[in-house]
PDB file of N, CA, C and O in Angstrom, chain B, residues numbered from 101:
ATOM      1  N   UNK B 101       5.727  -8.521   1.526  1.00  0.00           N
ATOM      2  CA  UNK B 101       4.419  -8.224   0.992  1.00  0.00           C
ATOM      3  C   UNK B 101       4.474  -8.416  -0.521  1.00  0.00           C
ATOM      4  O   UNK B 101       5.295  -7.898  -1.279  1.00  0.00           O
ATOM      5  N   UNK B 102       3.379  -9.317  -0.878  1.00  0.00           N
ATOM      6  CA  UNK B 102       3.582  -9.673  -2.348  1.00  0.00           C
ATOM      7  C   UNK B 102       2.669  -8.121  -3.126  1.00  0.00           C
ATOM      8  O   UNK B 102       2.093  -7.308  -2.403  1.00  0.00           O
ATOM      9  N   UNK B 103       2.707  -8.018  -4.317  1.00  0.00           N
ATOM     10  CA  UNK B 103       2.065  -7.257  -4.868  1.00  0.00           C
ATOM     11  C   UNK B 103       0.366  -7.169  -4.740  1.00  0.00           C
ATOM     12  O   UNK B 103      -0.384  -6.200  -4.621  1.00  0.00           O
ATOM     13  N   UNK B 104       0.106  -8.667  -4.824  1.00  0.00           N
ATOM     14  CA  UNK B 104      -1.919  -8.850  -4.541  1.00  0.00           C
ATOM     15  C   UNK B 104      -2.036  -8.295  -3.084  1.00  0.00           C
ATOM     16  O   UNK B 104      -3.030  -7.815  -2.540  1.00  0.00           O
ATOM     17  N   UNK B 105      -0.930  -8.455  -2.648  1.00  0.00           N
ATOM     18  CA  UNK B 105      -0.960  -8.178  -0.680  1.00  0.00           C
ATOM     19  C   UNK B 105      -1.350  -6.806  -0.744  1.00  0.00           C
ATOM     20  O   UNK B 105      -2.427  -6.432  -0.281  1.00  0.00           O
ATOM     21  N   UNK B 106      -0.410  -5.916  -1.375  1.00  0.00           N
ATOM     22  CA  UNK B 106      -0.616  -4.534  -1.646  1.00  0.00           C
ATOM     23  C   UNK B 106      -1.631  -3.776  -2.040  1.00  0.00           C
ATOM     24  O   UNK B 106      -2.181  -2.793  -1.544  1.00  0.00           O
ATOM     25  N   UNK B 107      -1.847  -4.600  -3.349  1.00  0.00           N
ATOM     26  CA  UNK B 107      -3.252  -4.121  -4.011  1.00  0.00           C
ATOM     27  C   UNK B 107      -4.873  -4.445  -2.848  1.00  0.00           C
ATOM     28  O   UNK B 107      -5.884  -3.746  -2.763  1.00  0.00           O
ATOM     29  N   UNK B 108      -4.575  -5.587  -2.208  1.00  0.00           N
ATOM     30  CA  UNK B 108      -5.766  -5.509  -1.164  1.00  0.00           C
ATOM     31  C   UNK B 108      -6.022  -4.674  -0.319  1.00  0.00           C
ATOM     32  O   UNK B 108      -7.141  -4.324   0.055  1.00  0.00           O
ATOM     33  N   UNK B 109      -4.448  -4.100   0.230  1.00  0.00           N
ATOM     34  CA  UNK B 109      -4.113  -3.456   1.499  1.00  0.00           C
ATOM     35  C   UNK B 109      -4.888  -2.125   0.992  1.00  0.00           C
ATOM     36  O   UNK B 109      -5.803  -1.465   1.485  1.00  0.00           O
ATOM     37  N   UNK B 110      -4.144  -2.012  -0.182  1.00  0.00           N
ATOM     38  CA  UNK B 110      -4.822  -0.043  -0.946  1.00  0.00           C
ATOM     39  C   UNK B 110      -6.456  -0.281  -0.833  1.00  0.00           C
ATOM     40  O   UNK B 110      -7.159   0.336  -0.032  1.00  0.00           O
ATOM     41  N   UNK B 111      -6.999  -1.374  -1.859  1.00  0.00           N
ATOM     42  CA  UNK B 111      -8.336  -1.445  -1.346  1.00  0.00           C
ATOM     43  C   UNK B 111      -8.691  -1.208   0.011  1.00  0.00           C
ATOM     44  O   UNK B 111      -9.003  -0.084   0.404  1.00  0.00           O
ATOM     45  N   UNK B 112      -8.664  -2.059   0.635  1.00  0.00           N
ATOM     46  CA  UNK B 112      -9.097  -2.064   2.292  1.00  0.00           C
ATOM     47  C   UNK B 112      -8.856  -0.521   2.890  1.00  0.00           C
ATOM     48  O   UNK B 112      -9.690   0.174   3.472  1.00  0.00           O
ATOM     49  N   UNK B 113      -7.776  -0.266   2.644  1.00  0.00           N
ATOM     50  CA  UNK B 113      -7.537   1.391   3.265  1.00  0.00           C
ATOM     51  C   UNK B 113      -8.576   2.269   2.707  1.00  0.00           C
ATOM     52  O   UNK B 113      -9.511   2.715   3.371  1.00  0.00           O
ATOM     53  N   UNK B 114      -8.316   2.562   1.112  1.00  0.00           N
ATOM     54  CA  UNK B 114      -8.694   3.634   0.747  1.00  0.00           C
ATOM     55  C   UNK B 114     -10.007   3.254   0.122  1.00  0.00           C
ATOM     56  O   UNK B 114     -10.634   4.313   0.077  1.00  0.00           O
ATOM     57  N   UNK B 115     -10.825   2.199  -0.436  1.00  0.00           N
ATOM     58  CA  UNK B 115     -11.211   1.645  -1.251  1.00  0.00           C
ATOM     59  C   UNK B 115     -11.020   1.694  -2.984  1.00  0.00           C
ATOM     60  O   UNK B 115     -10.564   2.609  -3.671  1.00  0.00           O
ATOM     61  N   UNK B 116     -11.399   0.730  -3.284  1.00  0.00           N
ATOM     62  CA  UNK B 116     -10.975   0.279  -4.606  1.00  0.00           C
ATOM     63  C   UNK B 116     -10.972   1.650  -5.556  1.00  0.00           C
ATOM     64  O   UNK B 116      -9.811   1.753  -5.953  1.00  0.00           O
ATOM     65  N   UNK B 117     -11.684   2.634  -6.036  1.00  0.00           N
ATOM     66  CA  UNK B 117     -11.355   3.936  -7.049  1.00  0.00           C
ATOM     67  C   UNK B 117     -10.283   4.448  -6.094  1.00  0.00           C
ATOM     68  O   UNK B 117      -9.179   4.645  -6.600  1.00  0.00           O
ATOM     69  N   UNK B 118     -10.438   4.702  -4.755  1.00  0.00           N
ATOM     70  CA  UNK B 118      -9.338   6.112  -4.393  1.00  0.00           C
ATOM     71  C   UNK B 118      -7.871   5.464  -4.130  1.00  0.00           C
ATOM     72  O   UNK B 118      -6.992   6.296  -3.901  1.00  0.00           O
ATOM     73  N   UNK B 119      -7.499   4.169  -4.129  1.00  0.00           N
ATOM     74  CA  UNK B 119      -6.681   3.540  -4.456  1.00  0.00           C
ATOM     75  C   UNK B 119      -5.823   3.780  -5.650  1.00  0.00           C
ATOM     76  O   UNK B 119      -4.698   4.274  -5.724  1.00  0.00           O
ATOM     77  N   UNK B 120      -6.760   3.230  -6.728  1.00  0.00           N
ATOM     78  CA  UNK B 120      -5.780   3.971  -7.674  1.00  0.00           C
ATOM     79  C   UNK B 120      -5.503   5.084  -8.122  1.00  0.00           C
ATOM     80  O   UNK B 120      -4.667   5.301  -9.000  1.00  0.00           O
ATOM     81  N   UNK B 121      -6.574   6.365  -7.234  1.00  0.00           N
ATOM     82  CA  UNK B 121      -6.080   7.572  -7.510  1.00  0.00           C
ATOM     83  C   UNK B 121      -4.621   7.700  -6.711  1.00  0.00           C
ATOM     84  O   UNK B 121      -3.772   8.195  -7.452  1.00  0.00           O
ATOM     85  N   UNK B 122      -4.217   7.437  -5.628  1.00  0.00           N
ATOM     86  CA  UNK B 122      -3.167   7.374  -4.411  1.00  0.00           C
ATOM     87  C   UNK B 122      -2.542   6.762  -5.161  1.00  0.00           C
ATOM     88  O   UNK B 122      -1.960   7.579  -5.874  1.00  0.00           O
ATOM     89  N   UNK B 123      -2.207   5.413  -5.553  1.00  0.00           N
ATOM     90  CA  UNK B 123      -0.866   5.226  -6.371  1.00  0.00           C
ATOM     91  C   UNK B 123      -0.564   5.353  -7.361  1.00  0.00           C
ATOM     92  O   UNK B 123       0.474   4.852  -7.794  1.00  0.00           O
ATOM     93  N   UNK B 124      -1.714   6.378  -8.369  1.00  0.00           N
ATOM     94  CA  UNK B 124      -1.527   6.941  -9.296  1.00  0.00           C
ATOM     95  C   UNK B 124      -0.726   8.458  -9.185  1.00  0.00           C
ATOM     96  O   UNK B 124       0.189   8.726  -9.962  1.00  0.00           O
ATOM     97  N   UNK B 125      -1.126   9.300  -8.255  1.00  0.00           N
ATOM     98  CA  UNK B 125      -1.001  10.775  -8.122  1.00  0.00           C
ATOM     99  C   UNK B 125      -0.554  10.942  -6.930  1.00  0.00           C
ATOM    100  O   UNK B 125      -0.136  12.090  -6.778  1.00  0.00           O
ATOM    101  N   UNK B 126      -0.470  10.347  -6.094  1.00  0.00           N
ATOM    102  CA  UNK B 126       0.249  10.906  -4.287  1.00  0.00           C
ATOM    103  C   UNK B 126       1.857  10.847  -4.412  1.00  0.00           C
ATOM    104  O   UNK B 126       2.510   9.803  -4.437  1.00  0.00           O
ATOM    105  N   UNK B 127       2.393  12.195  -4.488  1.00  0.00           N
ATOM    106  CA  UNK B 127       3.913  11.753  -4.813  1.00  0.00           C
ATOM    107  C   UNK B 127       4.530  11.869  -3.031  1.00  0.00           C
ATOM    108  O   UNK B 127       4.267  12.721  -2.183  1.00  0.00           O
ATOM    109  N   UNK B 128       5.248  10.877  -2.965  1.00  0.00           N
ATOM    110  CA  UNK B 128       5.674  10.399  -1.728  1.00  0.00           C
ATOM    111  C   UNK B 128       7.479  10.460  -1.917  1.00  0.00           C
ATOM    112  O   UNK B 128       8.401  10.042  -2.618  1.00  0.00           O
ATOM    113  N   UNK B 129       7.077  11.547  -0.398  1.00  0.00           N
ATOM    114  CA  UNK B 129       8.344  11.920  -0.566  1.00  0.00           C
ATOM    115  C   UNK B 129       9.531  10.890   0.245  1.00  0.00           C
ATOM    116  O   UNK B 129      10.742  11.052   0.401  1.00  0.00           O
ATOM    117  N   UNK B 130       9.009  10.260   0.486  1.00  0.00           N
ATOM    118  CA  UNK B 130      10.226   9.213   1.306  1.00  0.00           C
ATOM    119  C   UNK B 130      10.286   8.343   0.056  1.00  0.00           C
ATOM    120  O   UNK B 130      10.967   7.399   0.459  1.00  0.00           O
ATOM    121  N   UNK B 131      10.071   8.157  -0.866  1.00  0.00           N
ATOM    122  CA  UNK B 131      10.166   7.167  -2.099  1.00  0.00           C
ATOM    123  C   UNK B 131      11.036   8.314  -3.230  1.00  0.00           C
ATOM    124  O   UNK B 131      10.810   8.113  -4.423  1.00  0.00           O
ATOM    125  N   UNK B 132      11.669   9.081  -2.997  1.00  0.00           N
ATOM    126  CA  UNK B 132      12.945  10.035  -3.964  1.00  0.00           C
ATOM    127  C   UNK B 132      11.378  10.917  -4.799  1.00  0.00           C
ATOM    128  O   UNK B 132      11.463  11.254  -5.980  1.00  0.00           O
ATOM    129  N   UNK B 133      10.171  11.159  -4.053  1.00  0.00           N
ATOM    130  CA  UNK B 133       9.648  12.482  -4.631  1.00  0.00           C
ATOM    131  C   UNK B 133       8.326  11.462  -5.796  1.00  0.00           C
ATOM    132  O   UNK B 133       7.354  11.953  -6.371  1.00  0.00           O
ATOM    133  N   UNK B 134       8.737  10.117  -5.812  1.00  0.00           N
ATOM    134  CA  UNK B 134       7.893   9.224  -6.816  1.00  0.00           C
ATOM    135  C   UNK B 134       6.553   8.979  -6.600  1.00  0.00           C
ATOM    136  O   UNK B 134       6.105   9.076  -5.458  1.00  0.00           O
ATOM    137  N   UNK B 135       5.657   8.595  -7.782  1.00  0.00           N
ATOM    138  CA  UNK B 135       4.697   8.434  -7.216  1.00  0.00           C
ATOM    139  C   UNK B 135       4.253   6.965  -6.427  1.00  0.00           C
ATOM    140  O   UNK B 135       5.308   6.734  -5.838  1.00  0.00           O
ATOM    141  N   UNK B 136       3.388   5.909  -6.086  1.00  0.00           N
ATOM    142  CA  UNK B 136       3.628   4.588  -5.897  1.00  0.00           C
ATOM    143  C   UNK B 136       3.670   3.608  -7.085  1.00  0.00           C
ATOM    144  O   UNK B 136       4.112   2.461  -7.140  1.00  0.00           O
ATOM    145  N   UNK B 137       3.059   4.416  -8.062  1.00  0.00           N
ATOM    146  CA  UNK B 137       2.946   3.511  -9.146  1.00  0.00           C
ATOM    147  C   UNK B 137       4.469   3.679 -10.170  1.00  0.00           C
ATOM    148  O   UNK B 137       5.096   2.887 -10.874  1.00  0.00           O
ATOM    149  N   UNK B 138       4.616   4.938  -9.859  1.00  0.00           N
ATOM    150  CA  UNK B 138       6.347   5.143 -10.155  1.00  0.00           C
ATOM    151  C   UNK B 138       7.636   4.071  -9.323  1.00  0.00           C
ATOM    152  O   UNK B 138       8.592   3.568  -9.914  1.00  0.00           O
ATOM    153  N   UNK B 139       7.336   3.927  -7.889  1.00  0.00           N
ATOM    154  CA  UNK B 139       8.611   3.600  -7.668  1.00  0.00           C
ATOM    155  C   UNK B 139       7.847   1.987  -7.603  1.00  0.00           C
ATOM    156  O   UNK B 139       8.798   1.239  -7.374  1.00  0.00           O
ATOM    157  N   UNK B 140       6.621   1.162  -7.696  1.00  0.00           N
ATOM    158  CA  UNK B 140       6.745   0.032  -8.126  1.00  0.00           C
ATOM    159  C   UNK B 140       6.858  -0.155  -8.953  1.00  0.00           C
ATOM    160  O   UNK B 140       6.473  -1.314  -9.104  1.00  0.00           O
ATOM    161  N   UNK B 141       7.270   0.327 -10.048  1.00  0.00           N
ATOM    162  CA  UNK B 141       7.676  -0.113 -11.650  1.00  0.00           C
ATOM    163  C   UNK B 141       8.974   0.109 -11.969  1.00  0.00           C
ATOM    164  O   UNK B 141       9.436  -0.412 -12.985  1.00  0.00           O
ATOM    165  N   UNK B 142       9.908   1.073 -10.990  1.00  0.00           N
ATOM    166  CA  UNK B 142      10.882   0.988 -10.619  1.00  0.00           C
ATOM    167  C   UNK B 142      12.068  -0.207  -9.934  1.00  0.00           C
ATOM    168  O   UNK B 142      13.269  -0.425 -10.091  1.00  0.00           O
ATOM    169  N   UNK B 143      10.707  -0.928  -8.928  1.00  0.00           N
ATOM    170  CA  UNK B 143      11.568  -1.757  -8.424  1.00  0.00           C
ATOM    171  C   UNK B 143      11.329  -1.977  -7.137  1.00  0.00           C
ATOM    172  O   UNK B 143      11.455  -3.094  -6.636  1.00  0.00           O
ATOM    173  N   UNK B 144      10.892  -0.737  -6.360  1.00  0.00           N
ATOM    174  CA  UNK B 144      10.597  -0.358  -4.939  1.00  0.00           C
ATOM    175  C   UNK B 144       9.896  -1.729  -4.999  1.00  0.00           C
ATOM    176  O   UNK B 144       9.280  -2.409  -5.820  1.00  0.00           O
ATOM    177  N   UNK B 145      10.335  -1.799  -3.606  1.00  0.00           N
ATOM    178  CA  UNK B 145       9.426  -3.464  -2.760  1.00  0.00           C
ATOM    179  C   UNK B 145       8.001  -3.009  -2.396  1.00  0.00           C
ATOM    180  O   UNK B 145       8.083  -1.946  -1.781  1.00  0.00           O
ATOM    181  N   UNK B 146       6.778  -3.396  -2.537  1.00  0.00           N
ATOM    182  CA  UNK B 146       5.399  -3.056  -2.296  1.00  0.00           C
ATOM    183  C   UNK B 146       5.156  -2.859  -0.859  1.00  0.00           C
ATOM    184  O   UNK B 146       4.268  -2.089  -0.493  1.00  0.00           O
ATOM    185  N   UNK B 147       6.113  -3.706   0.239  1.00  0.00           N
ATOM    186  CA  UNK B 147       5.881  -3.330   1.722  1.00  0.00           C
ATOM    187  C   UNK B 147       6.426  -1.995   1.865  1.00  0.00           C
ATOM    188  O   UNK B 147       5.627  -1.296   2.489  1.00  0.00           O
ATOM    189  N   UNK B 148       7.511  -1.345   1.519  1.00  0.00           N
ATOM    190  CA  UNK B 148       8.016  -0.075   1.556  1.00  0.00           C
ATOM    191  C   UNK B 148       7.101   1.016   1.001  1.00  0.00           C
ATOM    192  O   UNK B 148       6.693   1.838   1.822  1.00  0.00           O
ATOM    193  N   UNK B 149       6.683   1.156  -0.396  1.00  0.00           N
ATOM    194  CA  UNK B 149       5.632   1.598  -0.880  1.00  0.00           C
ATOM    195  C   UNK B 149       4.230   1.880  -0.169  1.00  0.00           C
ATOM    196  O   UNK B 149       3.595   2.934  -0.175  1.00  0.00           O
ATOM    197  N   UNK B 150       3.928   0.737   0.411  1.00  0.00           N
ATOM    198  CA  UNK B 150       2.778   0.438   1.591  1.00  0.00           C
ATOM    199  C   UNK B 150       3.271   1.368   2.405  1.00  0.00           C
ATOM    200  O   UNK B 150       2.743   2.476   2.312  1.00  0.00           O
ATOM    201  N   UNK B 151       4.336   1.205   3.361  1.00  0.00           N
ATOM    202  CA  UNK B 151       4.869   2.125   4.644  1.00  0.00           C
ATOM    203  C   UNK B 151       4.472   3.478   4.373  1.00  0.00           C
ATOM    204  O   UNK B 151       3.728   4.279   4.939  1.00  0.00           O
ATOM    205  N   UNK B 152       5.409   3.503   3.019  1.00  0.00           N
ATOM    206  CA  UNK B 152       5.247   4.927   2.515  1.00  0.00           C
ATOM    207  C   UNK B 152       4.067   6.319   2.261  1.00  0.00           C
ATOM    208  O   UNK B 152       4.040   7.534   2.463  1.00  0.00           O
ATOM    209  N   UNK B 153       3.156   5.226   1.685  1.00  0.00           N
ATOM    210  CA  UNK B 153       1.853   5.709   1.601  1.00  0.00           C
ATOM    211  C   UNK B 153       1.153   5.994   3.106  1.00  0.00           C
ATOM    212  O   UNK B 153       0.769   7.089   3.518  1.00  0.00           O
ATOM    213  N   UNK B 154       1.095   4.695   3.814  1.00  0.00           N
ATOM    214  CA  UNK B 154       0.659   4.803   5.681  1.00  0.00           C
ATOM    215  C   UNK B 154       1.454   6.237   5.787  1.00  0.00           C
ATOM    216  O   UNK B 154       0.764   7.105   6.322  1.00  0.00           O
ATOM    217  N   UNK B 155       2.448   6.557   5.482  1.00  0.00           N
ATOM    218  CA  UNK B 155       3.144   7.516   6.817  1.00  0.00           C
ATOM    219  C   UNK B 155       2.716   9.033   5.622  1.00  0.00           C
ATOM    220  O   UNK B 155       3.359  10.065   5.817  1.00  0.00           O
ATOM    221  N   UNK B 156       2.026   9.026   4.880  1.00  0.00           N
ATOM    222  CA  UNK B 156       2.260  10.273   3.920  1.00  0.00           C
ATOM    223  C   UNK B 156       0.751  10.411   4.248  1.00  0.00           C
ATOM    224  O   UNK B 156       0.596  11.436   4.912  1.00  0.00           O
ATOM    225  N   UNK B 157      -0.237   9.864   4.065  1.00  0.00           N
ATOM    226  CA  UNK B 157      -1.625   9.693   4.504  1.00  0.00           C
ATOM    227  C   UNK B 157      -1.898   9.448   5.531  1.00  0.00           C
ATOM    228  O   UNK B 157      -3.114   9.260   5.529  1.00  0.00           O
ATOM    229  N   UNK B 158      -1.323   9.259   6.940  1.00  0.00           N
ATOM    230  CA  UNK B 158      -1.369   9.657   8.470  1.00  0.00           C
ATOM    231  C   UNK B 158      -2.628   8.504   8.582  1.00  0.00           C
ATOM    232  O   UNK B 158      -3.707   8.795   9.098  1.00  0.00           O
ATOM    233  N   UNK B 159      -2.302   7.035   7.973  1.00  0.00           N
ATOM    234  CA  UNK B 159      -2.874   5.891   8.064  1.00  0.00           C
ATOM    235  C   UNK B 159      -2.809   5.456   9.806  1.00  0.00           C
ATOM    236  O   UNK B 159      -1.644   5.305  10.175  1.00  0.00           O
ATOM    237  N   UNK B 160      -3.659   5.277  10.704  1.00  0.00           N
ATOM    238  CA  UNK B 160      -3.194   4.500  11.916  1.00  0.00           C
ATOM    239  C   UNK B 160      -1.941   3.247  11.617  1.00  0.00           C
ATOM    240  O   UNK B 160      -1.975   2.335  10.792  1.00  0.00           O
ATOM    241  N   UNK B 161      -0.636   3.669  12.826  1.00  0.00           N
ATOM    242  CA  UNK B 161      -0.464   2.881  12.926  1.00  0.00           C
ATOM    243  C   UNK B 161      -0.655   1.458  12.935  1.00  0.00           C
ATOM    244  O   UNK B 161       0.022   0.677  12.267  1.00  0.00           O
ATOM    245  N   UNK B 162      -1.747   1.087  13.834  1.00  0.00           N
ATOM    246  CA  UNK B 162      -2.015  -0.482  13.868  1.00  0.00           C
ATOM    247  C   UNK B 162      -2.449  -0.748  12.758  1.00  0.00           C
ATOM    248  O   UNK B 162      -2.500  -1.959  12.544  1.00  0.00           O
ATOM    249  N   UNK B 163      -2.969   0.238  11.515  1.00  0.00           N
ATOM    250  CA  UNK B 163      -3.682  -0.588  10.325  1.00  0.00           C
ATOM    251  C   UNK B 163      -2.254  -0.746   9.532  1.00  0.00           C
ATOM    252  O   UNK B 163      -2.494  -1.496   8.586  1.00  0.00           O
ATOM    253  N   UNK B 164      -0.730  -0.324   9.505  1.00  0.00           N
ATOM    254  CA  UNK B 164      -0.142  -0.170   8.682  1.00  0.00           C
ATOM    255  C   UNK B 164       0.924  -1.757   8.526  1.00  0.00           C
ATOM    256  O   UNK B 164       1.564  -2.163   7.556  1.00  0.00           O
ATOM    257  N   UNK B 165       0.776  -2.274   9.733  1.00  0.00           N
ATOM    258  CA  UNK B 165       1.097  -4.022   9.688  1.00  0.00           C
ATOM    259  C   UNK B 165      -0.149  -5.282   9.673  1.00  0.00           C
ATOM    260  O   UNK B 165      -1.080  -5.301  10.479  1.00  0.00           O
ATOM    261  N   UNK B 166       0.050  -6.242   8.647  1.00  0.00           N
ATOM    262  CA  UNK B 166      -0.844  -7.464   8.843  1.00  0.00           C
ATOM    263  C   UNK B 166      -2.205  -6.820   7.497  1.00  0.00           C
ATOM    264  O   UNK B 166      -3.114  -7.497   7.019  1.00  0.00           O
ATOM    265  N   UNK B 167      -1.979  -5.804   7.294  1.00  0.00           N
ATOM    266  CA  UNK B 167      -2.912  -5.669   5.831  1.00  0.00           C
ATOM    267  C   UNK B 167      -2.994  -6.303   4.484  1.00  0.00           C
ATOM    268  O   UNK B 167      -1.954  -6.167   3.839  1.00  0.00           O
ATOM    269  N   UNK B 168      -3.864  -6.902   3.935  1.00  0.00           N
ATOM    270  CA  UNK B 168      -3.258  -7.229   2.800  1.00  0.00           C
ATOM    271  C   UNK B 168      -2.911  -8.733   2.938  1.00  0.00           C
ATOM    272  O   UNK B 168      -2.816  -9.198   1.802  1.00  0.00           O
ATOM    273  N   UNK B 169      -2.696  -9.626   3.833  1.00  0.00           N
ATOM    274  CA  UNK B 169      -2.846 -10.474   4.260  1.00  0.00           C
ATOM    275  C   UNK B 169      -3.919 -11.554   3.604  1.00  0.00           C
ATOM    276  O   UNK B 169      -4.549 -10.810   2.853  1.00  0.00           O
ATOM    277  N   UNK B 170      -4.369 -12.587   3.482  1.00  0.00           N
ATOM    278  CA  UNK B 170      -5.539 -13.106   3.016  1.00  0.00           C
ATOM    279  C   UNK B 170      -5.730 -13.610   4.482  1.00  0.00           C
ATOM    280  O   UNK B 170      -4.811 -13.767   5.287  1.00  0.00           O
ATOM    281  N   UNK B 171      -7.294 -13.883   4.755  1.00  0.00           N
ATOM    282  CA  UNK B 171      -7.788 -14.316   6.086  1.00  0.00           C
ATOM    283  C   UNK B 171      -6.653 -15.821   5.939  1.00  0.00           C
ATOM    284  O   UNK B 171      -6.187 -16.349   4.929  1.00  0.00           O
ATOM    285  N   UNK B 172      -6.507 -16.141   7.282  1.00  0.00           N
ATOM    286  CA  UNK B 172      -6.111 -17.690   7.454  1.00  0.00           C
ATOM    287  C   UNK B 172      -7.731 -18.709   7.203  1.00  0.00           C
ATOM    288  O   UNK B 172      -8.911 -18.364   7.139  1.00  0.00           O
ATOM    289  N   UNK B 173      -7.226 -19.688   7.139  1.00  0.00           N
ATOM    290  CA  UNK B 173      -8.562 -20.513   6.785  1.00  0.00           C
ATOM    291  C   UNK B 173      -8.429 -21.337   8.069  1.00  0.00           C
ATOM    292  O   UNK B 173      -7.412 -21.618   8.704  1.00  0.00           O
ATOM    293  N   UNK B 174     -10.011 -21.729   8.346  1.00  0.00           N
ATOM    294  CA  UNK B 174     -10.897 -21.848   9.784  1.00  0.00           C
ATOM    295  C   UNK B 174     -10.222 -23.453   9.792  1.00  0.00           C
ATOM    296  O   UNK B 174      -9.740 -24.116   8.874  1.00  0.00           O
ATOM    297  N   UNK B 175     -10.384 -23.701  10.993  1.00  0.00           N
ATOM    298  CA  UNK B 175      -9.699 -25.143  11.108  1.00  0.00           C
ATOM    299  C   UNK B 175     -11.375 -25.790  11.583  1.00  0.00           C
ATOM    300  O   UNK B 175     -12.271 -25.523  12.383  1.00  0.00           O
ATOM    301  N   UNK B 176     -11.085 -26.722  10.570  1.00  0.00           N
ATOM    302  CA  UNK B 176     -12.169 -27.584  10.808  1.00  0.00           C
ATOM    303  C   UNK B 176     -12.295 -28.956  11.484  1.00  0.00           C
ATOM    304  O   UNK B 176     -13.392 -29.508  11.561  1.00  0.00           O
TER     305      UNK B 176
END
């Protein structure tokens, strides 16, 4: 998961303001207690971060793979 992948995924979940409240302020404890915007500036990989957030915010499963994604383009 690239970083734009991420940033869509947070949109799409939470929408665009409560997004960056969540990886501003949600400290996630499977990430050593960090916040998301802490352990991606750290280094943390954005799909882990992603996981992280899904499993701390009781995100559905099925939304927590294939998010963030850009549509495929239509075959013409």
């Amino acid at each position: 998961m690239r970083r734009s992948e991420f940033n869509l995924a947070m949109a799409t979940e939470f929408g665009p303001a409560y997004a960056a409240v969540v990886q501003a302020d949600l400290v996630l404890t499977a990430l050593g207690n960090r916040t998301a915007a802490q352990a991606l500036a750290d280094g943390v990989q954005p799909r882990e971060v992603w996981l992280a957030i899904c499993a701390e915010t009781d995100v559905p499963r099925e939304r927590w793979y294939g998010v963030g994604l850009p549509k495929p383009a239509s075959a013409s």
